[in-house]
C-alpha positions as CSV (number, residue, x, y, z in Angstrom):
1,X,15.2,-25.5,-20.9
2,X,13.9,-23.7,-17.6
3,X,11.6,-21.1,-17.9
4,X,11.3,-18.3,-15.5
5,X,8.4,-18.9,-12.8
6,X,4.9,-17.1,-13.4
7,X,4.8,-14.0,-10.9
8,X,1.3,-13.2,-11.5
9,X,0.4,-14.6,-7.9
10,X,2.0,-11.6,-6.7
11,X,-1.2,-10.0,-7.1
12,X,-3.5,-8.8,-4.2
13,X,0.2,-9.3,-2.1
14,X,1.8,-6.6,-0.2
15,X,5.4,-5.8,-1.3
16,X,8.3,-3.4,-0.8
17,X,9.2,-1.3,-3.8
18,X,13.2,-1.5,-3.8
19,X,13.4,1.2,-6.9
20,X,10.9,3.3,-5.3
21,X,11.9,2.5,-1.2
22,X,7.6,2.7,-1.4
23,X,5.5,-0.4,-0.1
24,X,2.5,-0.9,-1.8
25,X,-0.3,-3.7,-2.8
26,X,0.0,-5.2,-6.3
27,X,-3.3,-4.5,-8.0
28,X,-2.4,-6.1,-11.7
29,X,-0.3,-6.8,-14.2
30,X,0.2,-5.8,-17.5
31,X,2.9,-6.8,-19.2
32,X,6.5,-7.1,-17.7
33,X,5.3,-4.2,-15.5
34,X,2.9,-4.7,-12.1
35,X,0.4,-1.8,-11.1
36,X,0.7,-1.1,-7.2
37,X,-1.1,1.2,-4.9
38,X,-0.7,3.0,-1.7
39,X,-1.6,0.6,1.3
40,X,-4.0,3.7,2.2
41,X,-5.2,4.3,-1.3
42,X,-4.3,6.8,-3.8
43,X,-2.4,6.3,-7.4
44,X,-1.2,3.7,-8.9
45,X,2.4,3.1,-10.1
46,X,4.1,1.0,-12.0
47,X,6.9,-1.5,-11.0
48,X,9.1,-4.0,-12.4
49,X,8.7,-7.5,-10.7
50,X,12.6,-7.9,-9.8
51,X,12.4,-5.0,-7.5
52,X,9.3,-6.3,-5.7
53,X,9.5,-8.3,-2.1
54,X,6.5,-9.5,-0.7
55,X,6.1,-8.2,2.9
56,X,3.8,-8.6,6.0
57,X,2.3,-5.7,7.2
58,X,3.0,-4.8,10.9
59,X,-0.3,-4.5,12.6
60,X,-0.1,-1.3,14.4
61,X,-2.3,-0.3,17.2
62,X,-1.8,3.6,16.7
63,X,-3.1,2.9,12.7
64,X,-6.0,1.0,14.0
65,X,-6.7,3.7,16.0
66,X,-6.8,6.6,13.5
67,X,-9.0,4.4,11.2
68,X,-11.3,3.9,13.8
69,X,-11.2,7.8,13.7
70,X,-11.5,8.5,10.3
71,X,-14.6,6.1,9.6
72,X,-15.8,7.6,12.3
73,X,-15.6,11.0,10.5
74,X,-16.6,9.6,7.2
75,X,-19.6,8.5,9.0
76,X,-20.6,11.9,10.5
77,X,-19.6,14.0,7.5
78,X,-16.9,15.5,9.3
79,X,-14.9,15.7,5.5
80,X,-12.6,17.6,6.9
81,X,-11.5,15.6,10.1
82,X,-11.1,12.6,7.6
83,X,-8.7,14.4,5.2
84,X,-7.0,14.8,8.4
85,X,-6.4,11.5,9.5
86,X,-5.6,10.5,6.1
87,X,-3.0,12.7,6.0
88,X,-1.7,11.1,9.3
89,X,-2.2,7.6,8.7
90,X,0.4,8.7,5.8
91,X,2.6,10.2,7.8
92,X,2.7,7.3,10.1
93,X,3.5,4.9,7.6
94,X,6.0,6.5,5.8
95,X,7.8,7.4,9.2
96,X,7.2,4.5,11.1
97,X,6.8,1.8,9.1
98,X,9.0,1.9,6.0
């Protein structure tokens, strides 16, 4: 009798959502069902674990950039000039790294 191996070390792993198309870090697991979030934060959703691939994340110099930026911002209380480059580090993700 073989048993079906225990996918609980995908947590803390980056993976690409096939049901979604959305790549996004496994935070827990409850159940059958995995809890991932946003790479850049945000809400959690819920996915089953035989649509998830684990995935390295492309280290992008135009990202580091902007996050250089936006702590930079968060630092000087620029809240608005954060939101910003939030909004573009999103952008820049979904567009360019898929």
């Amino acid at each position: 009798m073989t048993s079906k191996p225990d996918r609980t070390p995908l947590i803390g792993q980056v993976v690409n959502d096939f049901a979604t198309g959305r790549i996004g870090k496994v935070m827990d697991k409850v159940g059958p069902r995995y809890q991932l979030r946003r790479l850049d934060g945000g809400r959690e959703w819920e996915a089953k674990g035989d649509s998830l691939e684990v995935v390295t994340p492309l280290r992008c110099d135009y990202i580091a950039r902007l996050k250089a930026e936006r702590r930079k911002a968060v630092e000087e209380g620029r809240t608005d000039a954060a939101h910003f480059l939030t909004v573009a580090i999103c952008r820049h993700l979904r567009v360019m790294h898929p």
